[in-house]
C-alpha positions as CSV (number, residue, x, y, z in Angstrom):
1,X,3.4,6.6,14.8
2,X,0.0,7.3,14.5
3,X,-2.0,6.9,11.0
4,X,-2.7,10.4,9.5
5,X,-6.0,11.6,8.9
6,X,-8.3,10.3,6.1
7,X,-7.1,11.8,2.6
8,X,-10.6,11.5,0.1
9,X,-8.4,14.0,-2.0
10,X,-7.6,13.0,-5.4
11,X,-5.4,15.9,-6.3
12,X,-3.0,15.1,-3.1
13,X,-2.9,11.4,-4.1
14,X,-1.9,11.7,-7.4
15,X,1.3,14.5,-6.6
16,X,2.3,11.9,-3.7
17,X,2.2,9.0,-6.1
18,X,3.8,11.1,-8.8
19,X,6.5,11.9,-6.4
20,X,7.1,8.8,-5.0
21,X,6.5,6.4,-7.9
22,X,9.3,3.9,-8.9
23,X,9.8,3.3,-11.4
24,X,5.9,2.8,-12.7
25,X,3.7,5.7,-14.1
26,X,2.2,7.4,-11.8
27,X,-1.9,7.4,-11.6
28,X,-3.6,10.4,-12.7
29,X,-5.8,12.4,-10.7
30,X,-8.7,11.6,-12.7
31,X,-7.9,7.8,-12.2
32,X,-7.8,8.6,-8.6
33,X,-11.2,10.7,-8.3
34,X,-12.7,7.3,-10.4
35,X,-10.8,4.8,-7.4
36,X,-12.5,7.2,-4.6
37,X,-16.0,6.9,-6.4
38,X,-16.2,3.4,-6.0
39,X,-17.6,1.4,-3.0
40,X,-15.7,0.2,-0.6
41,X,-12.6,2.1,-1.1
42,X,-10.7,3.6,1.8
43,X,-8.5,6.7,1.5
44,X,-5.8,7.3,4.3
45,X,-2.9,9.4,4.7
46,X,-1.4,13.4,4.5
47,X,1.0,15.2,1.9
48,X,4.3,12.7,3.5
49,X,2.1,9.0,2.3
50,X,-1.2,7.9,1.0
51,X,-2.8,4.6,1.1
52,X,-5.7,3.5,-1.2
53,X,-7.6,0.3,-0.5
54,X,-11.0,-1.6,-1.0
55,X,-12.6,-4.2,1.3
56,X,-15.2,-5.9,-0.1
57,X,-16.5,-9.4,0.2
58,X,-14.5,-10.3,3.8
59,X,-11.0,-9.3,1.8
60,X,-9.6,-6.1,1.7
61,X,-7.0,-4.9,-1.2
62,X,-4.2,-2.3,-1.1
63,X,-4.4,-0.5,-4.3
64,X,-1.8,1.8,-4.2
65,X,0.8,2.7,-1.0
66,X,3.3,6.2,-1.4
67,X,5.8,7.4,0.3
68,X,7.5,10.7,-0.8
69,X,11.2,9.9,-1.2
70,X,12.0,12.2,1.9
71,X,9.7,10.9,4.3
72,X,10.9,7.4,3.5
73,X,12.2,5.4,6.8
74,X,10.1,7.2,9.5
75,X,6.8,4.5,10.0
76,X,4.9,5.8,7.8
77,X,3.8,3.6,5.3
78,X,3.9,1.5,8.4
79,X,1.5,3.5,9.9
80,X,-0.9,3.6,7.0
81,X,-0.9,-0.5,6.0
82,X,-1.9,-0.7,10.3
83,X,-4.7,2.0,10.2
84,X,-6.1,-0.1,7.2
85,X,-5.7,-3.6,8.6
86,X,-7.8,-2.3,11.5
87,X,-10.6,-0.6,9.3
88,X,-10.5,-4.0,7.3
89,X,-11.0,-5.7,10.1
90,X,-13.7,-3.8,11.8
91,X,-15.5,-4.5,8.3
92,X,-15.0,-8.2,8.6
93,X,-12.6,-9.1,6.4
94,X,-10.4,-12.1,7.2
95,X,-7.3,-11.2,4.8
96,X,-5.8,-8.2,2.9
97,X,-4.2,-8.5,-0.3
98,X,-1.5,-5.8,-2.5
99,X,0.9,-6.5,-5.2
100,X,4.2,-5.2,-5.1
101,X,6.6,-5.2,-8.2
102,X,9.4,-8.0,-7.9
103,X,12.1,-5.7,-8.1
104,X,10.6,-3.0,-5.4
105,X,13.5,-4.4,-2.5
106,X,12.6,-1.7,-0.3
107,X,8.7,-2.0,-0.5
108,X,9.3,-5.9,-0.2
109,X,11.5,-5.7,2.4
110,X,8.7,-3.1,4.5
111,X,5.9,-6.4,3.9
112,X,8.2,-9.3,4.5
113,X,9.3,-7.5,8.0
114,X,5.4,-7.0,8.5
115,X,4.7,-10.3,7.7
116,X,3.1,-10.7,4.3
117,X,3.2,-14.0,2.7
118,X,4.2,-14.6,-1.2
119,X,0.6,-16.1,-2.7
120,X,1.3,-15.3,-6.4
121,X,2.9,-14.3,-8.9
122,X,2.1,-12.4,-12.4
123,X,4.9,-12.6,-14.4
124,X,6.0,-9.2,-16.6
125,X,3.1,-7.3,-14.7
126,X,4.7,-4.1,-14.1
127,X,6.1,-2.6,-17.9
128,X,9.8,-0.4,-17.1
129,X,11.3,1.7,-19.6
130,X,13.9,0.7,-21.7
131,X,13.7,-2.4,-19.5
132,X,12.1,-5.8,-19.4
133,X,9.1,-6.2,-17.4
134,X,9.2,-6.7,-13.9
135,X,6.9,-9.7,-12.3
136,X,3.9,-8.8,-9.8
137,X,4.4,-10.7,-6.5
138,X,0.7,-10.7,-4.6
139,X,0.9,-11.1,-0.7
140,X,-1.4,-11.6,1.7
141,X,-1.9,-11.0,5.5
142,X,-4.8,-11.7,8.3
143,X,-6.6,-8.1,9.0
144,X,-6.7,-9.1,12.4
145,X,-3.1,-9.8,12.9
146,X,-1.9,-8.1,15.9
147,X,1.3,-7.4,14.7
148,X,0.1,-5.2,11.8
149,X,2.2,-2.1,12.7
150,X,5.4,-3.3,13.9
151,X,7.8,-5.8,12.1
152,X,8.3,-9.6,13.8
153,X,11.5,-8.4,15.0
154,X,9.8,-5.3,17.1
155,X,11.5,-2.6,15.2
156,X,9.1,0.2,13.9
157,X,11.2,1.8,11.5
158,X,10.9,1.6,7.7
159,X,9.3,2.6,4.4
């Protein structure tokens, strides 16, 4: 799968992360037009999955990666995390960074098949309803990793 186009729309990013958020709140538009404002940040996707990111400094940051429930399983997230490595790399940065919430198995299981590495963890990060908070579990990658948009096992399907 190819990435999809850039996506410097605010509007589109917060009604694909409203959609697709789990079980978090979902960003605003306005927080998303303030994201897009600031240096360094990198927009990518279509209406199916966004991306937002920020290299800066030789290390580059997922902010924020959607899927829409029914476009879940087809590459595209995929897609998206390899069309950033490559920009991140082509800016020099040696690493890229993203938290994902402990109890996201799906989104964990996309990144541990990609091969991201565990390199911290914020304990009772992400706040759930009625629930108790879930930890933040931050993992890393090389930007120049080869392998950025298939898994270690060569299968290109997930998230």
């Amino acid at each position: 799968m190819t990435a999809p186009p850039d996506v410097p729309d605010a509007a589109l990013m917060a009604a694909v992360h409203a959609e697709s958020a789990w079980p978090e709140r979902a960003w605003s538009e306005a927080e998303f037009a303030a994201l897009l404002a600031s240096p360094g940040t990198v927009a990518l996707g279509d209406a199916r999955a966004v991306l937002l990111g920020r290299i800066a400094g030789g290390e580059a940051e997922v902010l924020m990666l959607a899927t829409r429930p029914a476009e879940r399983r087809r590459g595209l997230a995929r897609g998206l995390l390899a069309a950033f490595a490559a920009r991140a790399a082509a800016a020099g940065a040696d690493r890229i960074l993203l938290e994902v919430a402990e109890d996201n198995g799906p989104a964990r299981a996309l990144y541990d098949g990609l091969g991201w590495v565990l390199v911290g963890r914020r304990a009772g990060y992400y706040r759930r309803a009625g629930g108790a908070p879930a930890a933040a579990l931050v993992l890393a990658r090389r930007a120049g990793d080869a392998d950025a948009a298939t898994s270690r096992t060569g299968h290109g399907k997930s998230s």
